[in-house]
N, C-alpha and C positions, 0 to 999 in steps of 0.2 A: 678603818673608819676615817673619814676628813674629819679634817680640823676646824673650828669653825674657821669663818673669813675673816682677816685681820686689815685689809686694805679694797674695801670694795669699791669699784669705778676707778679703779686705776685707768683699764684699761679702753674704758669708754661704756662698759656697763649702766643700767639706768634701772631701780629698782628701790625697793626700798626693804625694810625688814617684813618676815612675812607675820613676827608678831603684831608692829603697826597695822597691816593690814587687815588683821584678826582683830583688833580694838577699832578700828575705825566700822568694823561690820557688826562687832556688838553694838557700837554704840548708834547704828542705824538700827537696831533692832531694841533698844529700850526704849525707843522714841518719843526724840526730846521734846519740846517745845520748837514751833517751827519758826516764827515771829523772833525777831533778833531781840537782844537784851535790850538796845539801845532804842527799840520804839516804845510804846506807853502801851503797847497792848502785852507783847512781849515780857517787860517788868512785871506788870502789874500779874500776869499769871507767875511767873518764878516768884515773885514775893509772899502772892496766896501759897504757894505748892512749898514756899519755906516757914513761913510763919503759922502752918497748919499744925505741925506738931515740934514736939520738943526735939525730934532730931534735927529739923530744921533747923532751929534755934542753934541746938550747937554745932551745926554743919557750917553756919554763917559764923559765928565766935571762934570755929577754927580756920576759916581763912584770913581771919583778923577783922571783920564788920563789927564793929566796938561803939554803933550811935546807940544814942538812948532812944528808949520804946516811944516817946513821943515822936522822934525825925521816923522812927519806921513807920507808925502813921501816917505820916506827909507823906513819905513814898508810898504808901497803898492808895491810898484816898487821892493821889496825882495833883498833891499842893507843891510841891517839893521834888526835884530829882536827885538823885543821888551825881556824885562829881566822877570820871573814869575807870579813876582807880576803883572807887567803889561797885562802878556797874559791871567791875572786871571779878573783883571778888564775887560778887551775889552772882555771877556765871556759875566762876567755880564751885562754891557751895551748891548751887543747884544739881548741877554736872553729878556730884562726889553723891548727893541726896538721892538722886535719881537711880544712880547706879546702885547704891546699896538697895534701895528699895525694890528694883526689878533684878536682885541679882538670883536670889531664889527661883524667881519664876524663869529666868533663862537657864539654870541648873538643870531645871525640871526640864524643860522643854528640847535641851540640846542632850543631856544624856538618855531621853526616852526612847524606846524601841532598840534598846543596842549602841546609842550613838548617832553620832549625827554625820552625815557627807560630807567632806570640804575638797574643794577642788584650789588646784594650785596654779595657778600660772605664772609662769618660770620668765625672768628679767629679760629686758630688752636687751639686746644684744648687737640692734644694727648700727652703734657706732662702734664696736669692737673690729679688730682688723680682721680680716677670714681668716688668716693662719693663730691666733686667738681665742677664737670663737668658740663654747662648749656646743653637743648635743645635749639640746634641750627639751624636751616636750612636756604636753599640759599633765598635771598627776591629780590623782585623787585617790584620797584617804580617807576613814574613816575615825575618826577618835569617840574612841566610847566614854571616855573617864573627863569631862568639863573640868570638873573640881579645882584643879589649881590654875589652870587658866583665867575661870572666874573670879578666883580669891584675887589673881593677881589686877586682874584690870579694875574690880571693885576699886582696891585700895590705889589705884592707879599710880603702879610700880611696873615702871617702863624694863626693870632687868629682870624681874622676878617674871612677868608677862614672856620675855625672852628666851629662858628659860625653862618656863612652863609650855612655851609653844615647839620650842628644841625639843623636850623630850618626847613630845608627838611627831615628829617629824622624824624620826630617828627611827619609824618604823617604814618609812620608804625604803630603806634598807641602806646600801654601803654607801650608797650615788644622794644621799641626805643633803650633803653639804652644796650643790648645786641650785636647793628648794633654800634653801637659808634666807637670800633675798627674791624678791617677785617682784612681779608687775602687778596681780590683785589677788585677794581671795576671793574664794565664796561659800558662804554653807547650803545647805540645802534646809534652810528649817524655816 
């Protein structure tokens, strides 16, 4: 079995990990809000979508959003904006809100019928020198078991993600360590 990769783009490689790639394709698939934080239309749904229930509530107290129920007024009602820092936290809580709330329904939906497709596509390679260069081609997998994959991106735990996306990969077989970084994924769901 390889090892994982300790020094990737040494060599002129271009890829990135293939769990990133797998959370950036969930996270097209929880689908966020498309209006950026920083316009007024934007806010003003992330604030309804946080201050709707009490997870909201404490999804914004744990990225540190400490105003009083009166300034969260101002910002719903658009008397008031919040300052960067602030419009960076209410991201993040919504982001962490979001995720937990659609994580179930992506459980369901990527481990129904057996599992779900993912297709791999293997790092760029054309500034590698030829005598360097691996044989690489496109793979595709199947993963039946979501579960921890989901757990990890939920809590958006970039090692545990890592790790949970390793040990599905680890059914390509010996040549695993090859698929570790990519150029993108994609599911099929």
């Amino acid at each position: 079995m390889p090892d994982r990769t300790h020094d990737f783009g040494h060599y002129g490689a271009r890829g990135e990990r293939g769990s990133e790639a797998a959370a950036r394709v969930l996270d097209a698939l929880a689908g966020y809000i498309a209006s950026p934080v920083t316009s007024s239309r934007g806010l003003s749904a992330r604030l309804r979508y946080l201050t709707r229930s009490a997870a909201g509530h404490d999804a914004m107290r744990a990225v540190g959003i400490t105003v009083t129920p009166r300034t969260r007024k101002a910002w719903l009602a658009g008397a008031q904006r919040p300052n960067r820092a602030n419009l960076a936290r209410i991201e993040a809580a919504y982001r962490t809100l979001r995720r937990h709330n659609v994580a179930r329904h992506l459980l369901r939906r990527l481990n129904a019928g057996g599992g779900t497709r993912v297709e791999i596509h293997p790092l760029d390679q054309s500034r590698v020198p030829l005598p360097r260069q691996r044989v690489l081609e496109y793979r595709r997998l199947n993963i039946r078991t979501w579960d921890a994959i989901i757990d990890a991106w939920t809590r958006t735990d970039p090692q545990a993600l890592d790790d949970a996306w390793t040990d599905q990969i680890v059914s390509l077989g010996s040549q695993w360590g090859k698929y570790e970084y990519v150029t993108s994924v994609g599911f099929a769901a």
